[in-house]
C-alpha positions as CSV (number, residue, x, y, z in Angstrom):
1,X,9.4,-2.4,-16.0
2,X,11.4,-2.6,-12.8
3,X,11.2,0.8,-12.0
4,X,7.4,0.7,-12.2
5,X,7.7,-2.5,-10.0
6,X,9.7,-0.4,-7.0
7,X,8.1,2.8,-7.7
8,X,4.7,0.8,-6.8
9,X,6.4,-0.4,-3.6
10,X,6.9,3.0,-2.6
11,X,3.2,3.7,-2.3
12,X,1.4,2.1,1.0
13,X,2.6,-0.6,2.5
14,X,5.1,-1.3,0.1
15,X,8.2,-0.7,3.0
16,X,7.5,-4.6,4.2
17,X,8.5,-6.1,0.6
18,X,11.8,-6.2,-1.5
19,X,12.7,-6.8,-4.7
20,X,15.1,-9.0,-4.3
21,X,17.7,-10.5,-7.7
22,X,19.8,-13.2,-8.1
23,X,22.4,-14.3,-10.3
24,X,22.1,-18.1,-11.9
25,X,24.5,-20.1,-13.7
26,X,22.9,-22.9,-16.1
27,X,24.3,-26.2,-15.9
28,X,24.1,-26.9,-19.4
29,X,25.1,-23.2,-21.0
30,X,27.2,-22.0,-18.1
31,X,25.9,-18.7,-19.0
32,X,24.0,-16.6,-16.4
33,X,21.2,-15.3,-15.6
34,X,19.1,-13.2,-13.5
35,X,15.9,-14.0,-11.2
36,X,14.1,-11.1,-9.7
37,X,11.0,-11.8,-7.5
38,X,9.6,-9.4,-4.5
39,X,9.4,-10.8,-1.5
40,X,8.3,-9.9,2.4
41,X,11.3,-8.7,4.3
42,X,11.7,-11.5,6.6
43,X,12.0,-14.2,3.6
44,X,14.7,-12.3,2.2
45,X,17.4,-14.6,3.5
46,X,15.8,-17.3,2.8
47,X,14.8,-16.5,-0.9
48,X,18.7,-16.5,-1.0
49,X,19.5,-19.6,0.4
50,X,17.4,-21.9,-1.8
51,X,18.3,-22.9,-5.1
């Protein structure tokens, strides 16, 4: 599913978005897990800044 996702992003005017992932450690479990979501260039940073 995520290669159709970028391969989409390729097409048009898909250069001004990333898909960006991020690792997240549950308080209760302590395991991790990932959050993927695409996003404008400019908001990439701050995508990874909030929690």
């Amino acid at each position: 599913m995520a290669k159709k996702s970028v391969a989409s992003l390729q097409k048009g005017g898909g250069k001004q978005h990333s898909k960006v992932i991020k690792m997240v450690k549950s308080p209760k479990t302590g395991a991790y897990s990932f959050k993927e979501e695409i996003v404008s260039n400019q908001q990439v940073n701050d995508w990874f800044n909030k929690k």
